[in-house]
C-alpha positions, 0 to 999 in steps of 0.5 A: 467471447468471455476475455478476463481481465488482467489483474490490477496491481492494486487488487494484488497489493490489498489482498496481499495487505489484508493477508498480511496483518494481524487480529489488531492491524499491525503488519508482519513487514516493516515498510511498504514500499509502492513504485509509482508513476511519479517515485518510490515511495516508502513509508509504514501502513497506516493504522485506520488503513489496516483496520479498514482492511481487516474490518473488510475481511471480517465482513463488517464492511462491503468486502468488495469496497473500492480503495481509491488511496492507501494511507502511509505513515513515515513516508520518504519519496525519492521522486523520479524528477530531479527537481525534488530528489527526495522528500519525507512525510509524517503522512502521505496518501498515495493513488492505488491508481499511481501504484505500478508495482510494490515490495514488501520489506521486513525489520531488518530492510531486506525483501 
């Protein structure tokens, strides 16, 4: 019996990045924004991530090379707990395998 497997998320989310920026690694979206196990997270793709990705769809690098974190820039949080509701970064490296779903979200805010 040959089951496939279900997509992961983070598969869907790397194939969608890659497919998304530009020949010198800048987004055609203004955020990303990841639903996590622990909060919504919003934040910027960072730039060595993006040229990482494109270097991959270039073949200078293993195609099938695993992502373990997604580098993000300008990052706010709002966390599920009420402990710490909100929280902002400069930077922030988050799990792809915290990653539960994602949206992408152009200039002017809007999906």
């Amino acid at each position: 019996m040959n089951e496939s497997l279900p997509a992961q998320p983070q598969n869907a989310l790397i194939t969608l990045l890659r497919s998304s920026l530009d020949a010198d690694g800048a987004p055609a979206f203004g955020q990303l924004v990841l639903y996590t196990s622990f909060g919504v997270v919003r934040g910027r793709v960072g730039l060595s991530f993006a040229q990482r990705l494109l270097h991959e769809g270039n073949g200078d690098l293993d195609a099938g090379s695993v992502h373990e974190v997604i580098e993000l820039n300008d990052v706010s949080v709002e966390h599920y707990s009420n402990h710490l509701p909100t929280a902002s970064f400069v930077r922030l490296y988050v799990r792809l395998s915290e990653v539960q779903g994602f949206a992408l979200v152009d200039l002017q805010g809007q999906s």
